[in-house]
PDB file of N, CA, C and O in Angstrom:
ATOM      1  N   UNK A   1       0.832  -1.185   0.000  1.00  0.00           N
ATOM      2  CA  UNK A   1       0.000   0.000   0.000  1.00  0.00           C
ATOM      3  C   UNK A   1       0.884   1.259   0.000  1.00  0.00           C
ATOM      4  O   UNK A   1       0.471   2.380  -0.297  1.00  0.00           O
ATOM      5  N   UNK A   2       2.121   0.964   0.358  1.00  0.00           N
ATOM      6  CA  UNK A   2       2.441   2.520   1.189  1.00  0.00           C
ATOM      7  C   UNK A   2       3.636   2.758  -0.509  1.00  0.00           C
ATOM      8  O   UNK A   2       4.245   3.818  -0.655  1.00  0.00           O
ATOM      9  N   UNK A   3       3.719   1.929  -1.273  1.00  0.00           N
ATOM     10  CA  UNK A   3       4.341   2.337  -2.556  1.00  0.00           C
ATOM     11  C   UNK A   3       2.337   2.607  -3.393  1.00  0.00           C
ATOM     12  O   UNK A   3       2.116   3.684  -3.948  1.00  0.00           O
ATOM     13  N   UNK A   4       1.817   2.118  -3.363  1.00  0.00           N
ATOM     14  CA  UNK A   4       0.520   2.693  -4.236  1.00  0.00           C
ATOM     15  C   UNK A   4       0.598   4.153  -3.861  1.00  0.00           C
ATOM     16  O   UNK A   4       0.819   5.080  -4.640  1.00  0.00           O
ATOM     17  N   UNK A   5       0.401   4.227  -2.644  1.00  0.00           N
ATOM     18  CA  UNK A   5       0.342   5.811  -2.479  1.00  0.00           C
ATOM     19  C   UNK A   5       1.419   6.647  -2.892  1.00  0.00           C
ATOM     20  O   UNK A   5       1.263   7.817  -3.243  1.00  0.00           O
ATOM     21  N   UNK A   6       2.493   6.062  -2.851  1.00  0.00           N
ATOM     22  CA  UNK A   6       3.846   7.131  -3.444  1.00  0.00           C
ATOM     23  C   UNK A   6       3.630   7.152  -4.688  1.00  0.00           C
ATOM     24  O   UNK A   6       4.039   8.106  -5.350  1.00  0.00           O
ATOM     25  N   UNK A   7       3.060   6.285  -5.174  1.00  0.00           N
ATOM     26  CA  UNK A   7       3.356   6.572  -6.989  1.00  0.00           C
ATOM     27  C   UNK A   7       1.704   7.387  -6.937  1.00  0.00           C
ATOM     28  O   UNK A   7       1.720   8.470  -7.522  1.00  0.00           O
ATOM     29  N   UNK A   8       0.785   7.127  -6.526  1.00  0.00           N
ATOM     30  CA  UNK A   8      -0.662   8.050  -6.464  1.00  0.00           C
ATOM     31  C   UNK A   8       0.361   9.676  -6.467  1.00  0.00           C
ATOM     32  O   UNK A   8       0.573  10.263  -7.528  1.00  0.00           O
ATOM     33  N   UNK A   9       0.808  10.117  -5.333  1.00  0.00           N
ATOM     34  CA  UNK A   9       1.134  11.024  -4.641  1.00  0.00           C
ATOM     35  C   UNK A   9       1.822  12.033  -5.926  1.00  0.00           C
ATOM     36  O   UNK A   9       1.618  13.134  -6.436  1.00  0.00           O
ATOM     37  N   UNK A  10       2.953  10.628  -6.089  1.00  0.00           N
ATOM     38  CA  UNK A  10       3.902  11.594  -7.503  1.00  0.00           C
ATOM     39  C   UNK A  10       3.268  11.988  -8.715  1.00  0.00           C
ATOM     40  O   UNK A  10       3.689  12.926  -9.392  1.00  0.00           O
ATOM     41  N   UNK A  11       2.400  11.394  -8.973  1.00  0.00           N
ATOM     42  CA  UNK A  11       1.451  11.698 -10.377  1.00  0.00           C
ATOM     43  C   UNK A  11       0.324  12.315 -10.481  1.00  0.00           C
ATOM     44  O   UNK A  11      -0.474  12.392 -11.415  1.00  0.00           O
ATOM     45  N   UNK A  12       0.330  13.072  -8.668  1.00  0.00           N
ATOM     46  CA  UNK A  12      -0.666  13.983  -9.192  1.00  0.00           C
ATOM     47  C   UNK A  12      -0.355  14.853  -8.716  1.00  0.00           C
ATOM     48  O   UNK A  12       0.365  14.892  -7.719  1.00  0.00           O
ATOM     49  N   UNK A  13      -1.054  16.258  -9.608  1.00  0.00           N
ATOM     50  CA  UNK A  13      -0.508  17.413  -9.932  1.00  0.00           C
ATOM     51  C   UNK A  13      -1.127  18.425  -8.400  1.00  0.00           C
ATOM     52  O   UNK A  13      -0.593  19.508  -8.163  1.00  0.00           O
ATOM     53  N   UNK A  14      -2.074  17.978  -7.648  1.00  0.00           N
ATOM     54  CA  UNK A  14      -2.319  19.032  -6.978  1.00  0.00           C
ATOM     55  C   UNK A  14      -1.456  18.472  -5.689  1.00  0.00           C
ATOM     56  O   UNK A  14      -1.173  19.265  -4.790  1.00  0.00           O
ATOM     57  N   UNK A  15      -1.117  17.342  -5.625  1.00  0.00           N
ATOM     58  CA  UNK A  15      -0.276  16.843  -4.395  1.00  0.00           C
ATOM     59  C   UNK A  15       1.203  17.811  -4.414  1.00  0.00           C
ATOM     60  O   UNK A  15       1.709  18.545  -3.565  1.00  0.00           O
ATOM     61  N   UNK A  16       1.563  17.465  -5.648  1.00  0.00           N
ATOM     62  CA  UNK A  16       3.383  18.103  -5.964  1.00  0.00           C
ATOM     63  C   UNK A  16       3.530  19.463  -5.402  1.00  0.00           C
ATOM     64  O   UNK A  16       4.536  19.853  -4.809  1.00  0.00           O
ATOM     65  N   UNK A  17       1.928  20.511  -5.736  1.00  0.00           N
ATOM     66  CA  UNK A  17       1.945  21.645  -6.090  1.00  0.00           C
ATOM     67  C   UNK A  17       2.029  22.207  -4.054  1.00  0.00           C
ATOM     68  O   UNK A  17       2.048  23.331  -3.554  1.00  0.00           O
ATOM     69  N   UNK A  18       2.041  21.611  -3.777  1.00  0.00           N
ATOM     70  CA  UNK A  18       1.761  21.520  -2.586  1.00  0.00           C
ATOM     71  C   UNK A  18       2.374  21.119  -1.165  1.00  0.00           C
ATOM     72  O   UNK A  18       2.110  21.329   0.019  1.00  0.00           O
ATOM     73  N   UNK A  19       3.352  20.417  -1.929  1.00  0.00           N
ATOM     74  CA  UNK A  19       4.328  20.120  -0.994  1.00  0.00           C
ATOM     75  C   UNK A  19       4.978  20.977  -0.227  1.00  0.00           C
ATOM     76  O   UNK A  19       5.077  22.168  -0.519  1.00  0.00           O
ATOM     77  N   UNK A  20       5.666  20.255   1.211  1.00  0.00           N
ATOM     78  CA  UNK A  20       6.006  21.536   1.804  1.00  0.00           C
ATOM     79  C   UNK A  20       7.286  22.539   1.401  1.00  0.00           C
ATOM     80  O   UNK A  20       7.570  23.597   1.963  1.00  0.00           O
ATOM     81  N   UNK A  21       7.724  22.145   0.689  1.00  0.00           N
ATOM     82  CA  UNK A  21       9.137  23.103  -0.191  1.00  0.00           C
ATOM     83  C   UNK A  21       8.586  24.176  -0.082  1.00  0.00           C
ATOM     84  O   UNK A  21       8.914  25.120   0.637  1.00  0.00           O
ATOM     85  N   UNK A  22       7.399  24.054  -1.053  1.00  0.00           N
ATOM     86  CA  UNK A  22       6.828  25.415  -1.860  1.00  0.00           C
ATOM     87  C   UNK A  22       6.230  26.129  -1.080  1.00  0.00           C
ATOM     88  O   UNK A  22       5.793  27.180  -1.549  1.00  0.00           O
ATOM     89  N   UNK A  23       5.926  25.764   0.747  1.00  0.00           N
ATOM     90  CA  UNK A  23       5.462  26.667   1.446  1.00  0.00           C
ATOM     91  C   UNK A  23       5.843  27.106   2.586  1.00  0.00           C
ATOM     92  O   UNK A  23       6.524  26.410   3.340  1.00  0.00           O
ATOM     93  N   UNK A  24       5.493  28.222   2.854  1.00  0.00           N
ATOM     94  CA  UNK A  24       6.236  28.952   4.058  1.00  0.00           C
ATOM     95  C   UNK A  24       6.748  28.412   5.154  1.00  0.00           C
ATOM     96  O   UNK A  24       6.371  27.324   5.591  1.00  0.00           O
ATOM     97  N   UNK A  25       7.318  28.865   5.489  1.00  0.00           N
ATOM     98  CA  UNK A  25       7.316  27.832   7.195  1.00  0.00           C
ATOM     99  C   UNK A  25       6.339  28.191   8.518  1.00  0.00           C
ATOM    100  O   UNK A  25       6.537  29.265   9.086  1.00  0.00           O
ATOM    101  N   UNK A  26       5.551  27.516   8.884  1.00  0.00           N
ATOM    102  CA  UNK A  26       4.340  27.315   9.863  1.00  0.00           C
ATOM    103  C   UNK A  26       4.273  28.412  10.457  1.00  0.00           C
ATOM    104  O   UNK A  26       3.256  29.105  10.484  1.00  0.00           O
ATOM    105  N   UNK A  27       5.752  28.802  11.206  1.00  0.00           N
ATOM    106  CA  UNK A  27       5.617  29.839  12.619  1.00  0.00           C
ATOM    107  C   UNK A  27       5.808  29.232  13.960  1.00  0.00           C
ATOM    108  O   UNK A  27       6.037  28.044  14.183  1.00  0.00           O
ATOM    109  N   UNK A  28       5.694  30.116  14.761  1.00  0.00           N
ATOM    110  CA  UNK A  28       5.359  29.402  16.146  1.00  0.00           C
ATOM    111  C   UNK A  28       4.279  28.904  16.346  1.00  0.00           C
ATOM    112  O   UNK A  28       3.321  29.466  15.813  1.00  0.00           O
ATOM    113  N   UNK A  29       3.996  27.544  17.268  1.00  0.00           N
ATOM    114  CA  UNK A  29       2.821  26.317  17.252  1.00  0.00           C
ATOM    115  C   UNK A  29       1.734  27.544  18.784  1.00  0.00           C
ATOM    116  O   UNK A  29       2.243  28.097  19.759  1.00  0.00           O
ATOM    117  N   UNK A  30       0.660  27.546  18.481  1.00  0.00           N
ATOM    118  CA  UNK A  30      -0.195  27.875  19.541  1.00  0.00           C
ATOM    119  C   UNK A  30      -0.889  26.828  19.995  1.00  0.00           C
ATOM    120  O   UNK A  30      -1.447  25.905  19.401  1.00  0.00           O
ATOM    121  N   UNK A  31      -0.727  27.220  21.671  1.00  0.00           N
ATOM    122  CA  UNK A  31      -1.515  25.903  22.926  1.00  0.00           C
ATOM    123  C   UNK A  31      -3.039  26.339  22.651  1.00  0.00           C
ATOM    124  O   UNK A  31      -3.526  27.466  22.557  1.00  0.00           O
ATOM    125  N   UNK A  32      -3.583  25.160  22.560  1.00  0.00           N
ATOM    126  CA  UNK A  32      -5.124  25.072  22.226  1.00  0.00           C
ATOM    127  C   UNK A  32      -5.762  24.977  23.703  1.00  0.00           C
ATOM    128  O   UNK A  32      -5.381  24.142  24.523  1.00  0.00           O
ATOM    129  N   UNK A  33      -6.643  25.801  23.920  1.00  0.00           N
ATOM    130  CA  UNK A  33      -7.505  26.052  24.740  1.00  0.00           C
ATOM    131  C   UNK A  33      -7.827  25.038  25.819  1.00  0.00           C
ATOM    132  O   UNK A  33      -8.819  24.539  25.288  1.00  0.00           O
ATOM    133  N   UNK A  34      -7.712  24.511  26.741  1.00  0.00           N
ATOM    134  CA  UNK A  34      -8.436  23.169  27.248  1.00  0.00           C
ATOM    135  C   UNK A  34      -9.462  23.087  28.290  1.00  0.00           C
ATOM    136  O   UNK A  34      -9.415  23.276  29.506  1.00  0.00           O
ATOM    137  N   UNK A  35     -10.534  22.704  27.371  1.00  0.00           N
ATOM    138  CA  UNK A  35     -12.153  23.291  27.213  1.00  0.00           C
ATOM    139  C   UNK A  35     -12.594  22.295  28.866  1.00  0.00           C
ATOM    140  O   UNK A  35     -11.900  21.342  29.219  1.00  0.00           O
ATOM    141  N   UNK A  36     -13.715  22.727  29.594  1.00  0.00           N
ATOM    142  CA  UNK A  36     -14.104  22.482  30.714  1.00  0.00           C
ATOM    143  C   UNK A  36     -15.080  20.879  30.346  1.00  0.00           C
ATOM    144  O   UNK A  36     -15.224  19.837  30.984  1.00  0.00           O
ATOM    145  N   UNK A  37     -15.538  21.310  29.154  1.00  0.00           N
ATOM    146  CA  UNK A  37     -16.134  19.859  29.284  1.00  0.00           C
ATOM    147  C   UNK A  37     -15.962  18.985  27.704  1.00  0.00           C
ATOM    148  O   UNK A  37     -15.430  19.656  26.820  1.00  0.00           O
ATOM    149  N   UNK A  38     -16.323  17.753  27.384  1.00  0.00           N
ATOM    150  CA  UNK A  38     -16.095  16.943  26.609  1.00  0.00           C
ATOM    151  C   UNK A  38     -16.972  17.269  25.988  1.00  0.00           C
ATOM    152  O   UNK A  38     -18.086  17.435  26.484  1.00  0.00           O
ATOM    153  N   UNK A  39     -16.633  17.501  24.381  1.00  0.00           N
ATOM    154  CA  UNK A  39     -16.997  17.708  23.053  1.00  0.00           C
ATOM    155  C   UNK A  39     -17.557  18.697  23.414  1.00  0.00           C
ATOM    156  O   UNK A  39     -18.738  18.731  23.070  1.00  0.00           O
ATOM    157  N   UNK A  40     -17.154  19.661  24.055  1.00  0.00           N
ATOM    158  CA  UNK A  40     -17.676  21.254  24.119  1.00  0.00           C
ATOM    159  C   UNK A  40     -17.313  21.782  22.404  1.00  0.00           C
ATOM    160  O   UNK A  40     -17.946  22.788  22.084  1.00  0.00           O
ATOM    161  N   UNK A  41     -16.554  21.319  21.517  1.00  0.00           N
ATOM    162  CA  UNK A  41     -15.839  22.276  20.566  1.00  0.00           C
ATOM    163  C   UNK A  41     -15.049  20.663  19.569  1.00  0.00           C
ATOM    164  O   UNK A  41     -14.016  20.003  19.676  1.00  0.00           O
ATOM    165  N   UNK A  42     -16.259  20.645  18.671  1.00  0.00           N
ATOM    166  CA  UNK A  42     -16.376  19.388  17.531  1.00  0.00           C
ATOM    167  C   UNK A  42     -15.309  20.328  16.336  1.00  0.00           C
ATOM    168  O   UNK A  42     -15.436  21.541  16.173  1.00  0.00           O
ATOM    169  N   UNK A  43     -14.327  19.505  15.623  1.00  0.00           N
ATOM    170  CA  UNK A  43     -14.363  19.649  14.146  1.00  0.00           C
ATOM    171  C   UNK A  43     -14.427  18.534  13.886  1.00  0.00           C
ATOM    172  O   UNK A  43     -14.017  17.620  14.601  1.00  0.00           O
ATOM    173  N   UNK A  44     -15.199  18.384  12.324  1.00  0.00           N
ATOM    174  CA  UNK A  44     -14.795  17.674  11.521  1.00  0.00           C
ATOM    175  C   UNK A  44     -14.330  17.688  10.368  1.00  0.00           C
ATOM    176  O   UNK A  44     -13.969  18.852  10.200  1.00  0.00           O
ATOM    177  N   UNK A  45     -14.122  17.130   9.494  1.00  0.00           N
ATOM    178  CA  UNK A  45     -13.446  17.207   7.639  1.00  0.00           C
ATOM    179  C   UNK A  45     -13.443  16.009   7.133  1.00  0.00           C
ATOM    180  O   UNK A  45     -13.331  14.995   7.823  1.00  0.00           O
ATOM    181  N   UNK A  46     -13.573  16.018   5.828  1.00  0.00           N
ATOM    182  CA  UNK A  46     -13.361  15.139   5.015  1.00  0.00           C
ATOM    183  C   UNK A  46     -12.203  15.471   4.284  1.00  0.00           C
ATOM    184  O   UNK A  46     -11.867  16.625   4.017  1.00  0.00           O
ATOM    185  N   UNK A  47     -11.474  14.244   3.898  1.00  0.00           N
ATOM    186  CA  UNK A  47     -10.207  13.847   3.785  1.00  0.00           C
ATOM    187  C   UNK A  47     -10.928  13.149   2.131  1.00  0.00           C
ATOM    188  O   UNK A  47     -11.667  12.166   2.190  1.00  0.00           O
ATOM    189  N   UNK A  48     -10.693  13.604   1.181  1.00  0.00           N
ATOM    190  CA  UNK A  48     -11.237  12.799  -0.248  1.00  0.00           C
ATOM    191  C   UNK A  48     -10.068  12.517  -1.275  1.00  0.00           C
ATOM    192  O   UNK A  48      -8.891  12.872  -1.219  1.00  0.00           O
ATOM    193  N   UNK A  49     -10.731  11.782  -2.220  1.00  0.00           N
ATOM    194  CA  UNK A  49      -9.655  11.820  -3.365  1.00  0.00           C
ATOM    195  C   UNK A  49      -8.418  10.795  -3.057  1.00  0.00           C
ATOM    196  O   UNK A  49      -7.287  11.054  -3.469  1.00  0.00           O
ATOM    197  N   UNK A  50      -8.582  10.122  -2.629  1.00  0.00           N
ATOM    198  CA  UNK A  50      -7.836   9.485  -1.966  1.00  0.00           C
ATOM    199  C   UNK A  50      -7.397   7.672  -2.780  1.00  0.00           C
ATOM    200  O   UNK A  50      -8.320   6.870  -2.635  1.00  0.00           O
ATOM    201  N   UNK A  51      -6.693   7.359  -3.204  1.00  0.00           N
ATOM    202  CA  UNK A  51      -6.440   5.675  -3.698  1.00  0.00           C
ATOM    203  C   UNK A  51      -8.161   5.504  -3.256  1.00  0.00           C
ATOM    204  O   UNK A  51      -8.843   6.316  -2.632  1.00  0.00           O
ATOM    205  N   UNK A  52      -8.637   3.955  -3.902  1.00  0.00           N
ATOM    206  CA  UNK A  52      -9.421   3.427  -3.480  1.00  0.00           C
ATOM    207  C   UNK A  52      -9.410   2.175  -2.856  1.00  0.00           C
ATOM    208  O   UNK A  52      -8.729   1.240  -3.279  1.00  0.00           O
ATOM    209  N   UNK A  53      -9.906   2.131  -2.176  1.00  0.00           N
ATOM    210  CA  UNK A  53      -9.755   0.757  -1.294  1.00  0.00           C
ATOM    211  C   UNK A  53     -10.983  -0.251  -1.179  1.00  0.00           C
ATOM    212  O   UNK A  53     -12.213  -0.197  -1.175  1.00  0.00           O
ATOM    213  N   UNK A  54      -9.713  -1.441  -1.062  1.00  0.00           N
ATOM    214  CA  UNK A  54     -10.628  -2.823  -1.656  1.00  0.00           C
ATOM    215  C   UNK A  54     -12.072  -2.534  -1.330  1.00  0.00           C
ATOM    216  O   UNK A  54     -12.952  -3.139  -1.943  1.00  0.00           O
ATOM    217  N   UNK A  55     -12.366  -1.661  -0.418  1.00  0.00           N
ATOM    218  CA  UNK A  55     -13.968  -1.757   0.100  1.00  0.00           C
ATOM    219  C   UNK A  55     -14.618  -0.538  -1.078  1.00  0.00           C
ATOM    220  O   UNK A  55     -15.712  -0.067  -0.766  1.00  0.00           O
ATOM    221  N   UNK A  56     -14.219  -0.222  -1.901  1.00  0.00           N
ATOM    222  CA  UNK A  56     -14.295   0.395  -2.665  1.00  0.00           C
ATOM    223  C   UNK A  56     -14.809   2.195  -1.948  1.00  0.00           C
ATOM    224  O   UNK A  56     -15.795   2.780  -2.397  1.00  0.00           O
ATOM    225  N   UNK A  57     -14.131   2.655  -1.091  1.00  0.00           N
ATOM    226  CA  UNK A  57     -13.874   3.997  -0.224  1.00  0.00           C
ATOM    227  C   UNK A  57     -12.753   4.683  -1.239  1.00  0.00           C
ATOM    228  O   UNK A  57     -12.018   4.196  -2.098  1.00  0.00           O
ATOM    229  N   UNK A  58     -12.906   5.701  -0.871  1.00  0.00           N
ATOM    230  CA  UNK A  58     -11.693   6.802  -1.351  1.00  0.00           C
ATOM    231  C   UNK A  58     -11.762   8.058  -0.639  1.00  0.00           C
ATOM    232  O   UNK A  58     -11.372   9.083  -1.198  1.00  0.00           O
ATOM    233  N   UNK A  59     -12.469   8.096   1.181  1.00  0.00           N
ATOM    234  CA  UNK A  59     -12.177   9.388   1.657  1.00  0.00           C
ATOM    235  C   UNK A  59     -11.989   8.618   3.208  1.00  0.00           C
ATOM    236  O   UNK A  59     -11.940   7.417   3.473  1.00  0.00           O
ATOM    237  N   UNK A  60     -11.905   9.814   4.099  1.00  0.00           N
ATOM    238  CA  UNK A  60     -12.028   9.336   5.479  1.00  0.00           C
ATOM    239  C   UNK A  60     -12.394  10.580   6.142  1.00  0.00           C
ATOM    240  O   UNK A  60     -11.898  11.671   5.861  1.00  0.00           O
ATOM    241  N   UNK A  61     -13.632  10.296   7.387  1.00  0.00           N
ATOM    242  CA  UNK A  61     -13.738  11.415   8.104  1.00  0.00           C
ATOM    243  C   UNK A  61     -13.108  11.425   9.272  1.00  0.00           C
ATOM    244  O   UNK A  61     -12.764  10.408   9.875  1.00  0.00           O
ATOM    245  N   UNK A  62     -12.901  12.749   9.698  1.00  0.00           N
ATOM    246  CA  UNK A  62     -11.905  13.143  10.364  1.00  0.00           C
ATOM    247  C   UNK A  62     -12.466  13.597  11.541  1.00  0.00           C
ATOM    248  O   UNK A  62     -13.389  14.412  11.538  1.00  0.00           O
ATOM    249  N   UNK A  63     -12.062  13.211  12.387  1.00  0.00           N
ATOM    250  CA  UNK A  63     -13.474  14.046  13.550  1.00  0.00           C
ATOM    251  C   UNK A  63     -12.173  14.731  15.040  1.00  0.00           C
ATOM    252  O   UNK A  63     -11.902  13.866  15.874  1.00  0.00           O
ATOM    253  N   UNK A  64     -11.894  15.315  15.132  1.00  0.00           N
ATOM    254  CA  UNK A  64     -11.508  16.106  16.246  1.00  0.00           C
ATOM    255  C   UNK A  64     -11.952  16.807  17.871  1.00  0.00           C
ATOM    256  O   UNK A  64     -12.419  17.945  17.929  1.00  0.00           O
ATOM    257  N   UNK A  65     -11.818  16.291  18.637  1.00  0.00           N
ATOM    258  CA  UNK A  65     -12.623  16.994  19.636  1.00  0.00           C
ATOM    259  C   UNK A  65     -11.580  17.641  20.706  1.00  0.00           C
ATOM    260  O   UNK A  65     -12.002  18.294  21.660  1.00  0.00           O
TER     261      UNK A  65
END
């Protein structure tokens, strides 16, 4: 799997464009808040475009709390 994805990765054009070369450097990291109660403060995202897999998927959600 982990060569499917390198050759996915290299052959496509919005991955390359994107890499971290081509972008700034981050900055200093900021301490995240630490909230009084559980799942006070949800993200989520979708992660797409992705190889497909035997289950025939190609995203993953992302859930953060």
């Amino acid at each position: 799997m982990k060569r499917d994805v390198a050759e996915f990765v290299s052959k496509c054009l919005t991955c390359r464009r994107v890499k971290s070369e081509h972008q700034r450097p981050p900055g200093l990291l900021q301490p995240l808040l630490i909230l009084k109660w559980k799942w006070e403060r949800i993200i989520m995202d979708f992660v797409s475009s992705l190889p497909w897999s035997q289950e025939r998927y190609d995203s993953v959600w992302v859930i953060m709390d």
